[in-house]
Backbone as CSV, one residue per row, in Angstrom:
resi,resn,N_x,N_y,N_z,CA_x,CA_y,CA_z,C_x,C_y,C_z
1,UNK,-14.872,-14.603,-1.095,-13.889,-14.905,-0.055,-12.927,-13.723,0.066
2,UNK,-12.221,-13.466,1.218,-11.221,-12.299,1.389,-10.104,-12.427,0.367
3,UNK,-9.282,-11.312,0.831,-7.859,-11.932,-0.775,-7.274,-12.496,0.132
4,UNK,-6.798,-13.230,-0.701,-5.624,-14.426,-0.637,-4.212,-13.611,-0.058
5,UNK,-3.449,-14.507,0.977,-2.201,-13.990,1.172,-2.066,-12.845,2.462
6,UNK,-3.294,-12.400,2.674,-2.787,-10.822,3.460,-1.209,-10.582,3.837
7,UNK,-1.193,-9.662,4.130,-0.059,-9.765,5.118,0.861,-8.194,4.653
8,UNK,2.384,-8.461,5.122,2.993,-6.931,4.757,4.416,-7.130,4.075
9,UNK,5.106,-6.643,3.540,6.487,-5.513,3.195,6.872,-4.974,3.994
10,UNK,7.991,-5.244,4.243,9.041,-4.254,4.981,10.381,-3.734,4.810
11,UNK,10.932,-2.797,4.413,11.847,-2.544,4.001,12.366,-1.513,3.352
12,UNK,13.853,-1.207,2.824,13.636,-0.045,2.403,13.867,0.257,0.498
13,UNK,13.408,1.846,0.546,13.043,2.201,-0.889,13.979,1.994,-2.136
14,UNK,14.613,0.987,-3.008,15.605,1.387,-4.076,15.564,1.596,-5.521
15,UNK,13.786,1.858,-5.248,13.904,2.610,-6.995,12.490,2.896,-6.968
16,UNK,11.810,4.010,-7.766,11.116,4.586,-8.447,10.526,4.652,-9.150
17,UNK,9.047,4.172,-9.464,8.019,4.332,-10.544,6.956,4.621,-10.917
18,UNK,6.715,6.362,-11.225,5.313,6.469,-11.169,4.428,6.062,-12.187
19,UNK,3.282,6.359,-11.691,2.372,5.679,-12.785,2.230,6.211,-14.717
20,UNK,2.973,7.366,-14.579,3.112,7.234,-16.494,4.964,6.303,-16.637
21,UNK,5.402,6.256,-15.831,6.719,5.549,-16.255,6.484,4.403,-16.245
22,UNK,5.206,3.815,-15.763,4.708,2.352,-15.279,3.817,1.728,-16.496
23,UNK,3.277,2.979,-16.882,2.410,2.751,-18.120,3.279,2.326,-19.157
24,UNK,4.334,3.733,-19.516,5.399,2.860,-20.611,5.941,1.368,-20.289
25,UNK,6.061,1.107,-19.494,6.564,-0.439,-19.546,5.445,-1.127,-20.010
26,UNK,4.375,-1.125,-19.487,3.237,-1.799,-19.757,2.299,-1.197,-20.143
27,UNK,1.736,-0.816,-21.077,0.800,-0.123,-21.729,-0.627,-1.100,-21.285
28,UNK,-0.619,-2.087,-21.508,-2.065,-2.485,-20.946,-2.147,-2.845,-19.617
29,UNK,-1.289,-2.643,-18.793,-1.370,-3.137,-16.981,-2.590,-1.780,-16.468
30,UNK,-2.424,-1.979,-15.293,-3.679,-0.861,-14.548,-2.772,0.131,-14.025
31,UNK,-3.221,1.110,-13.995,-2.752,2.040,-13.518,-2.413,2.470,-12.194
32,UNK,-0.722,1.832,-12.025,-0.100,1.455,-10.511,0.761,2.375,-10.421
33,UNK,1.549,3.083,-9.234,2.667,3.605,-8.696,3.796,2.277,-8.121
34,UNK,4.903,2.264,-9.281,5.673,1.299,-8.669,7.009,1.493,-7.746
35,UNK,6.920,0.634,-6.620,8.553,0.820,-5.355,8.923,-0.157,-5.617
36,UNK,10.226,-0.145,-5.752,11.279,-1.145,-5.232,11.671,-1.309,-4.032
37,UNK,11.409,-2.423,-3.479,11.847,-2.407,-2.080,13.003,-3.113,-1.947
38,UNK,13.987,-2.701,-0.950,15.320,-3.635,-0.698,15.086,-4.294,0.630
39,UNK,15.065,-5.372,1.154,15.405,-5.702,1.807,16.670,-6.937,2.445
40,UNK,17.494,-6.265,2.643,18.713,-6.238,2.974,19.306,-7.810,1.509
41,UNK,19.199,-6.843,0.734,19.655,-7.219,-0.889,18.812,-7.902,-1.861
42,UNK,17.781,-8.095,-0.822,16.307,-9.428,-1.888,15.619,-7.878,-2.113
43,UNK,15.336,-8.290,-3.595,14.822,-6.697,-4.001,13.065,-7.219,-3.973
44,UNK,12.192,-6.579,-3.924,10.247,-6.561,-3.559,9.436,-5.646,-4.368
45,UNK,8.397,-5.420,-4.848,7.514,-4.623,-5.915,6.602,-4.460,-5.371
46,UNK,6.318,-3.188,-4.606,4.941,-3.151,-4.061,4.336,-1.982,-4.990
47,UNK,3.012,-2.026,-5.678,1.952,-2.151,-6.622,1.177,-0.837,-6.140
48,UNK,1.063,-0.109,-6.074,-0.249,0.866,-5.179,-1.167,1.656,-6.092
49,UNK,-1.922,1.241,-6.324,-3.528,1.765,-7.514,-3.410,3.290,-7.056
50,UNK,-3.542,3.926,-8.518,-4.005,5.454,-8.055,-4.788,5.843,-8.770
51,UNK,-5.465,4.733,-9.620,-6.745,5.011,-10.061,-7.545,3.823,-9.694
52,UNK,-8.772,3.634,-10.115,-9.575,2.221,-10.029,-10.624,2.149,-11.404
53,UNK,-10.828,0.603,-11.071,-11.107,-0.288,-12.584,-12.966,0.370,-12.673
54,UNK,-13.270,0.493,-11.484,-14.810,1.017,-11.542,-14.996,2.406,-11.522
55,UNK,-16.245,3.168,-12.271,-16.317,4.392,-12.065,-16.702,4.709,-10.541
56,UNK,-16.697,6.153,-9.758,-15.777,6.642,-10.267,-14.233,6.432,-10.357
57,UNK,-13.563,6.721,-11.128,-12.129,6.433,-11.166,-11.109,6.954,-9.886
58,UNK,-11.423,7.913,-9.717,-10.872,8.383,-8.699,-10.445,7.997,-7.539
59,UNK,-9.240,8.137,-6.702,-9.071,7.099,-5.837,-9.441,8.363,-4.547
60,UNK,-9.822,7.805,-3.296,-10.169,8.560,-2.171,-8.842,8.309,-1.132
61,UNK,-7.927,9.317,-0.873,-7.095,9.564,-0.233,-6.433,10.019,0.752
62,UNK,-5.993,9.604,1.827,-5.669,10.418,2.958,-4.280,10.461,3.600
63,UNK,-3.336,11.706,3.675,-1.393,11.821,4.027,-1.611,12.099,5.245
64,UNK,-1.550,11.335,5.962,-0.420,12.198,7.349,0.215,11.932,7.694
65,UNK,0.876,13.141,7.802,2.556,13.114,8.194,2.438,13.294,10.111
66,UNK,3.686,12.757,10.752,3.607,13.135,12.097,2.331,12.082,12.806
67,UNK,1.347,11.478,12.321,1.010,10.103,12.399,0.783,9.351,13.872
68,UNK,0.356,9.399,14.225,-0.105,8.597,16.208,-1.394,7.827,16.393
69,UNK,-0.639,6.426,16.582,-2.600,5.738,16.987,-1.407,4.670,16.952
70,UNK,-2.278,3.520,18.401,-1.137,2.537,18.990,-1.068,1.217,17.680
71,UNK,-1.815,1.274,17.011,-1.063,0.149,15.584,0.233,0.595,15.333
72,UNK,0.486,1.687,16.019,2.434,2.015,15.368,2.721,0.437,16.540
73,UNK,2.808,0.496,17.572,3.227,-0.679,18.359,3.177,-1.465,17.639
74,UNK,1.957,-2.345,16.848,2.391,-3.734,16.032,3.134,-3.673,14.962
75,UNK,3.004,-2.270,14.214,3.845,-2.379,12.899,4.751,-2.594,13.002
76,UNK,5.825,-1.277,14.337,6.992,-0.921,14.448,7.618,-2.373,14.685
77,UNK,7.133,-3.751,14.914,7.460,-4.619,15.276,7.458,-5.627,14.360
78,UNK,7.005,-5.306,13.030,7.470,-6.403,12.267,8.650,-6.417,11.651
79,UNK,9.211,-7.826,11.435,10.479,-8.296,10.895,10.247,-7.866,9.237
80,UNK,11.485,-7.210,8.799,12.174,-7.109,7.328,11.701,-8.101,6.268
81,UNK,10.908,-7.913,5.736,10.712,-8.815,4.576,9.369,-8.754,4.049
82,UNK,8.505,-9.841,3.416,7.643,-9.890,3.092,7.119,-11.479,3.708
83,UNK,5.777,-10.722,4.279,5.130,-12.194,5.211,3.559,-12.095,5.383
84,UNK,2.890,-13.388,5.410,1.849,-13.142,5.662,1.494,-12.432,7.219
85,UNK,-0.104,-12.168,7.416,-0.637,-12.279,8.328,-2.080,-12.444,9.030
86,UNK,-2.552,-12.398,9.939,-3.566,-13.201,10.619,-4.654,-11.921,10.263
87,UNK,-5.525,-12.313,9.593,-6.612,-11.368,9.399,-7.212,-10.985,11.478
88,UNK,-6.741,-10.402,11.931,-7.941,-10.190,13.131,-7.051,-8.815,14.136
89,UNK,-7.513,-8.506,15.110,-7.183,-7.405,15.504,-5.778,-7.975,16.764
90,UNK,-4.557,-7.007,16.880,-3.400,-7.418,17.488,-2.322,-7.571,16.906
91,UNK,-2.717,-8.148,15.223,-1.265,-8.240,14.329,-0.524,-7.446,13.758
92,UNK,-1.461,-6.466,14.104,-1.098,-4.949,12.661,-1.764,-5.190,11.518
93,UNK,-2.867,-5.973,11.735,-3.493,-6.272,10.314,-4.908,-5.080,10.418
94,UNK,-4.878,-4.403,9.463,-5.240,-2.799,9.003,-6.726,-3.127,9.041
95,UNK,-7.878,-2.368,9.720,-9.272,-1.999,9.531,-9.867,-1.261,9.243
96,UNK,-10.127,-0.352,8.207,-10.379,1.106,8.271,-11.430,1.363,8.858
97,UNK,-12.516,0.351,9.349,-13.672,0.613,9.739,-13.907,0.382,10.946
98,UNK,-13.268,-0.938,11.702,-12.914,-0.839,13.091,-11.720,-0.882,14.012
99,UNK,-10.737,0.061,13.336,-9.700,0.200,14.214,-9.742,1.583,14.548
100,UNK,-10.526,2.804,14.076,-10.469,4.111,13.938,-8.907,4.591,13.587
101,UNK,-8.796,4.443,12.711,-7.209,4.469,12.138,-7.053,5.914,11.313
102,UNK,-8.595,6.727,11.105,-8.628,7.836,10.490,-9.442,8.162,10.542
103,UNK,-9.700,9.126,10.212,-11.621,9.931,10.062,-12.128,9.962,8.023
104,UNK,-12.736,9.220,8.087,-13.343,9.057,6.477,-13.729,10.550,6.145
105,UNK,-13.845,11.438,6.623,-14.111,12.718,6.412,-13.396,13.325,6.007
106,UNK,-11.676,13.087,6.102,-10.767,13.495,5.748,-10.156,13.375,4.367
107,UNK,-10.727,12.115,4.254,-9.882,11.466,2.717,-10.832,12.632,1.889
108,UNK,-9.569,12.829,0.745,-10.107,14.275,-0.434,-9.652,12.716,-1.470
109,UNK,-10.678,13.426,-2.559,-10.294,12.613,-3.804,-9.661,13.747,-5.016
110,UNK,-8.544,12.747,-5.405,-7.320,12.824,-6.007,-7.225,12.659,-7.556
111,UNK,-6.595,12.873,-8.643,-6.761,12.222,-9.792,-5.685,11.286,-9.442
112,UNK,-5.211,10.732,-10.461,-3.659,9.853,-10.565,-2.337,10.345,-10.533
113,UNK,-2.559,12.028,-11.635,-1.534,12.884,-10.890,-1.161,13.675,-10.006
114,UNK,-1.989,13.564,-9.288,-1.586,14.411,-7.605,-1.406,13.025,-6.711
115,UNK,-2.405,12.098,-7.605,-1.708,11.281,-5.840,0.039,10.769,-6.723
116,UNK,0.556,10.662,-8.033,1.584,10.504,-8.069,2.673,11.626,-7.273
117,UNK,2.349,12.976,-7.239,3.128,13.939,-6.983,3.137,13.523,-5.242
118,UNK,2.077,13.110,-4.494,2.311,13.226,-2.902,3.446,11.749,-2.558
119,UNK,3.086,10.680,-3.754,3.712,9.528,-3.333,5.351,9.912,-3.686
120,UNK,5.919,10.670,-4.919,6.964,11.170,-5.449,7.424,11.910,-4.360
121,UNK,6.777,12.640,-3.776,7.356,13.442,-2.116,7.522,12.946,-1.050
122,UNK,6.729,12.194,-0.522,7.025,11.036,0.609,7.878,10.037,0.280
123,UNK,7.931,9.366,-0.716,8.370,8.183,-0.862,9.865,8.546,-1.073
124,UNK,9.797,9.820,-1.758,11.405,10.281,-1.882,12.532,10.804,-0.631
125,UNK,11.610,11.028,0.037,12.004,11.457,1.125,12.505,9.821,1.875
126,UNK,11.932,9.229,1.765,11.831,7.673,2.388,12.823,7.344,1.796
127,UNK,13.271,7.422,0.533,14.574,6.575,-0.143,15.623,7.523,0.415
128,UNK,15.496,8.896,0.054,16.963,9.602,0.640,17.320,9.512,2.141
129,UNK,16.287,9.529,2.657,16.834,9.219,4.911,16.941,7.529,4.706
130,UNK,16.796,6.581,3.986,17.021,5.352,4.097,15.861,5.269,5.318
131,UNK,14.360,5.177,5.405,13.574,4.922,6.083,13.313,4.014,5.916
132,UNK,12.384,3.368,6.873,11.537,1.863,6.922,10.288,2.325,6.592
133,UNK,10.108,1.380,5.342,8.556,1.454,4.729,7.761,0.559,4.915
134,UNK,6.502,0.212,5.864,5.607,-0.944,5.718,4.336,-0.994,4.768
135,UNK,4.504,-1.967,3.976,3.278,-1.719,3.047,2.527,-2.784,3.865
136,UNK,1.067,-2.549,3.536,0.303,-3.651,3.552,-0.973,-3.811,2.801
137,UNK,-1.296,-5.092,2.325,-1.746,-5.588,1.556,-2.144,-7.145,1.037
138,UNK,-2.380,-7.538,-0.063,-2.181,-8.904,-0.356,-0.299,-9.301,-1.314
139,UNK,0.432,-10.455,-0.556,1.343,-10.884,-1.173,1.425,-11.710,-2.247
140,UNK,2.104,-11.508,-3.147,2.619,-12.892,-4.292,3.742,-12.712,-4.513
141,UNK,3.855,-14.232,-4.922,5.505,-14.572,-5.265,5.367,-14.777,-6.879
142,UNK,6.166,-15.111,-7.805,6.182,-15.439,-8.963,7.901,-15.657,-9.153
143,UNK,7.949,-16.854,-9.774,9.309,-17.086,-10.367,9.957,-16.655,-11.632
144,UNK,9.163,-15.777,-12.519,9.693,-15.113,-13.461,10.272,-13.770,-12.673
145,UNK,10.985,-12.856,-13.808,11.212,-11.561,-13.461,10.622,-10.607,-13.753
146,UNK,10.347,-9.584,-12.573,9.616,-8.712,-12.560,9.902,-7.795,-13.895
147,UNK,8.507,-7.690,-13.916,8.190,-6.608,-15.269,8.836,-5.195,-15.419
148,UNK,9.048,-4.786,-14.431,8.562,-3.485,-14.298,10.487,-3.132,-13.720
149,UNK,10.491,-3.426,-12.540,12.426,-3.227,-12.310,13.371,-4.432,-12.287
150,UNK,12.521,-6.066,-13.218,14.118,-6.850,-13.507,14.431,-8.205,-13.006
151,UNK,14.170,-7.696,-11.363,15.013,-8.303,-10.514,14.096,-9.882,-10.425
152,UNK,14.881,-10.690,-10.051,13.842,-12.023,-10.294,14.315,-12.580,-8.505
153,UNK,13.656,-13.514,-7.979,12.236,-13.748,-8.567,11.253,-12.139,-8.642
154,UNK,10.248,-12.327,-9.483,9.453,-11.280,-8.764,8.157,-11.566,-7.397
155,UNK,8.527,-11.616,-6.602,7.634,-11.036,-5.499,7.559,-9.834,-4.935
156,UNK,6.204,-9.425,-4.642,6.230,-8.752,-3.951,4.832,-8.281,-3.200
157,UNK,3.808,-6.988,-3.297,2.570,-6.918,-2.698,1.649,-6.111,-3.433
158,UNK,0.481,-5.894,-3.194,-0.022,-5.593,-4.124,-1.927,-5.592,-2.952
159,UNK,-2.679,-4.729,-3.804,-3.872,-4.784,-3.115,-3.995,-3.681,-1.797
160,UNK,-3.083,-2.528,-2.031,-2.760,-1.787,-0.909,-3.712,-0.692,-0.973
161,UNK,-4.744,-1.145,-0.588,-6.122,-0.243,-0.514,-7.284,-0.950,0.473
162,UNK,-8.148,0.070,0.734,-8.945,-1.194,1.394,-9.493,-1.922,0.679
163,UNK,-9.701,-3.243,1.888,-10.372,-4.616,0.922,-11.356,-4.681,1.485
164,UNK,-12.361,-3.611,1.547,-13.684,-4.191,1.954,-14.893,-3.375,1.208
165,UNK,-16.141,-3.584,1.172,-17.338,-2.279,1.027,-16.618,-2.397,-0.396
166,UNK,-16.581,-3.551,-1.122,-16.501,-3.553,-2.293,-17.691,-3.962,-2.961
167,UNK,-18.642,-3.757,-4.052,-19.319,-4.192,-4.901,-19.317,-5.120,-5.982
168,UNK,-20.449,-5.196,-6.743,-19.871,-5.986,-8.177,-19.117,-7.612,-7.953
169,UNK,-18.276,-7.587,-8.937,-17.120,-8.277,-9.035,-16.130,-8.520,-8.080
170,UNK,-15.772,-7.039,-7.333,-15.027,-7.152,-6.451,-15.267,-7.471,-5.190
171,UNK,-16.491,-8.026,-4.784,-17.508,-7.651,-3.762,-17.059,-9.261,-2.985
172,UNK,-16.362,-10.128,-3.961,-16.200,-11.458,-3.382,-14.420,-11.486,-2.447
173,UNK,-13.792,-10.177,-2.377,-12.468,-10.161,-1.838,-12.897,-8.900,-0.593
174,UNK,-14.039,-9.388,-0.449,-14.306,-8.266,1.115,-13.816,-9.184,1.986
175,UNK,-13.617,-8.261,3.440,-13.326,-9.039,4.507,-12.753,-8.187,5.597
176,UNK,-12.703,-8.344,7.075,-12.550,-8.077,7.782,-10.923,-7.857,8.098
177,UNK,-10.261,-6.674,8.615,-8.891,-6.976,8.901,-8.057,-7.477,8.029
178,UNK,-7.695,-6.795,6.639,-7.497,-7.225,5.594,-7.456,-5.767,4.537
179,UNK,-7.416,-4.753,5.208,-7.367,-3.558,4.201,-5.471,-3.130,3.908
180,UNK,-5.718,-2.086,2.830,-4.072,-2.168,2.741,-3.834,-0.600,2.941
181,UNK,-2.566,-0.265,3.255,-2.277,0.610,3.306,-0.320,1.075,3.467
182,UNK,0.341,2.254,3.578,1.484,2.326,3.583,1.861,3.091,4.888
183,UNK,3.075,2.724,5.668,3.618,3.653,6.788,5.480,4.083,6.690
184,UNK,5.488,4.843,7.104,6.900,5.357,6.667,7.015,5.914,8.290
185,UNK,8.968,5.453,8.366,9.108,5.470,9.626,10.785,6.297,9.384
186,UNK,10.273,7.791,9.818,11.491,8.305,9.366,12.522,8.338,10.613
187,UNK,13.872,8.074,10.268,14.716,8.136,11.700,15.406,9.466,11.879
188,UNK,15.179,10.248,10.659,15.783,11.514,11.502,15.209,12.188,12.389
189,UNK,13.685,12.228,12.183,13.005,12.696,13.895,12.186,12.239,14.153
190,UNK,12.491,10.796,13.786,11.591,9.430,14.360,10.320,9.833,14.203
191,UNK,9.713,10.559,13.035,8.311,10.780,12.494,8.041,9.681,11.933
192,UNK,6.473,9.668,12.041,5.294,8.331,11.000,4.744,9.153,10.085
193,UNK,4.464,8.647,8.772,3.885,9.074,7.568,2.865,7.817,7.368
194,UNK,1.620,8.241,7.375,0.684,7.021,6.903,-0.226,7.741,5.886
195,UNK,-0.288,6.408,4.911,-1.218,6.506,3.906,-2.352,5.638,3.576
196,UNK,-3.440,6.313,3.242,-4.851,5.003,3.471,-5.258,5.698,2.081
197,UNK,-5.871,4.376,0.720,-6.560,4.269,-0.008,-8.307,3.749,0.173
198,UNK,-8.628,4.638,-0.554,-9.869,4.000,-0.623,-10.345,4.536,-2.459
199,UNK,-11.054,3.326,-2.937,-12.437,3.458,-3.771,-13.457,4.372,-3.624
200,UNK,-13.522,5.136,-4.526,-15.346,5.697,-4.368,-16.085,4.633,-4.351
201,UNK,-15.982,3.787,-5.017,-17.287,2.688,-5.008,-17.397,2.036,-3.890
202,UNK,-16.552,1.862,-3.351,-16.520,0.881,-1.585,-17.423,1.201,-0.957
203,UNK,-17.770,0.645,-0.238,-19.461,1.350,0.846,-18.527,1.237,2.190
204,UNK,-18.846,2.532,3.398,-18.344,1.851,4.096,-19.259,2.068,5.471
205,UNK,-19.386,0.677,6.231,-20.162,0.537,7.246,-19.795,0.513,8.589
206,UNK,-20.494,0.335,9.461,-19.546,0.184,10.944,-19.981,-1.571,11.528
C-alpha cells in the first residue's frame, strides 16, 4: 500500500542538524539531516535520508536553485503548517515520473557528506532570509518529545524522497503522487530552490 499520511510542512527554519550531529543523539537511528521547523511558534522535525537502508547506499540527487515549472502555483499556495494531502495531480502532491518536475539525467550521486554540505548551504541561507520552506513527504504526530530538538509534541515529516520504483521490502509503500521532496522560497529575490531525492535502488518507469 502507499505511505500513510502524505502530505506537506510549511514553514520556517529554527534549528539545525546534520547528519553526524544527528548520529550523536542517536547512534542507532538512520542516517537523517535534521530541520526544525517554526511555524508561527508550534515547532516541526522534518527527517531527510542522505543515505539509504539498501545497497547502493548512496542517495541520487538533484539542487536547483532559480527553479520554474507551474507546481510552484500549488505549493506557493499552501497554508503554514503541517497537513495532509490528496495523492493525485492539482494538489501539489509531487510525481517524479509524471509531472516532469526534472530530468533523471541530472540527479549526480552524492555520499552523506556532500549532500550534508549542499543542505548546510541552502538550508542556511533559508534560516538567515527567514524563507518559506515546503517539505513534502509522509506526516506523523507523536505525543512524546522529540528526540532530536526537545520540543513536544513531536510531529513532524519524514519520507522526503521518492515513494515509488521501490523494491524488496520497500516495494509495498509505492504509489502514485506521493513522492517527497523540499522547496525553498526566498523573498529577497523571490527565487525557488528545489530539491528531489532519489534511491539507487528505485526503478523508475513512465
Amino acid at each position: 500500500m502507499p505511505i500513510q499520511y502524505y502530505g506537506a510542512l510549511t514553514g520556517n527554519i529554527s534549528a539545525l542538524m546534520d547528519s553526524a550531529a544527528a548520529d550523536k543523539k542517536d547512534p542507532h537511528g538512520k542516517p537523517h539531516y535534521m530541520v526544525e521547523v517554526n511555524v508561527n511558534g508550534a515547532l516541526y522535525r522534518a527527517a531527510v535520508n542522505v543515505l539509504s537502508d539498501q545497497n547502493p547506499p548512496n542517495l541520487q540527487f538533484l539542487c536547483v536553485d532559480n527553479y520554474t515549472h507551474a507546481i510552484l502555483a500549488s505549493i506557493k499556495g499552501f497554508t503554514p503548517g503541517l497537513f495532509t494531502l490528496k495523492s493525485k495531480a492539482g494538489t501539489g502532491a509531487l510525481d517524479y515520473v509524471q509531472e516532469d518536475l526534472f530530468d533523471f539525467d541530472d540527479m549526480t550521486i552524492v555520499d552523506g557528506g556532500t549532500l550534508d554540505s549542499t543542505l548546510n548551504d541552502r538550508f542556511g541561507r533559508a534560516q538567515t532570509e527567514n524563507a518559506t520552506v515546503y517539505f513534502l513527504g509522509s506526516c506523523y504526530m507523536d505525543t512524546s518529545a522529540d528526540e532530536y530538538f526537545g520540543f513536544k509534541p513531536a510531529n513532524g515529516i519524514h519520507n522526503i524522497h521518492m515513494n515509488q520504483g521501490s523494491t524488496g521490502s520497500f516495494a509495498k509503500e509505492n504509489g502514485p503522487y506521493q513522492d517527497g521532496g523540499v522547496f525553498i522560497h526566498y523573498p529577497s529575490d523571490d527565487s525557488w530552490t528545489a530539491m528531489f531525492f532519489k534511491f539507487q535502488s528505485q526503478q523508475v518507469s513512465s
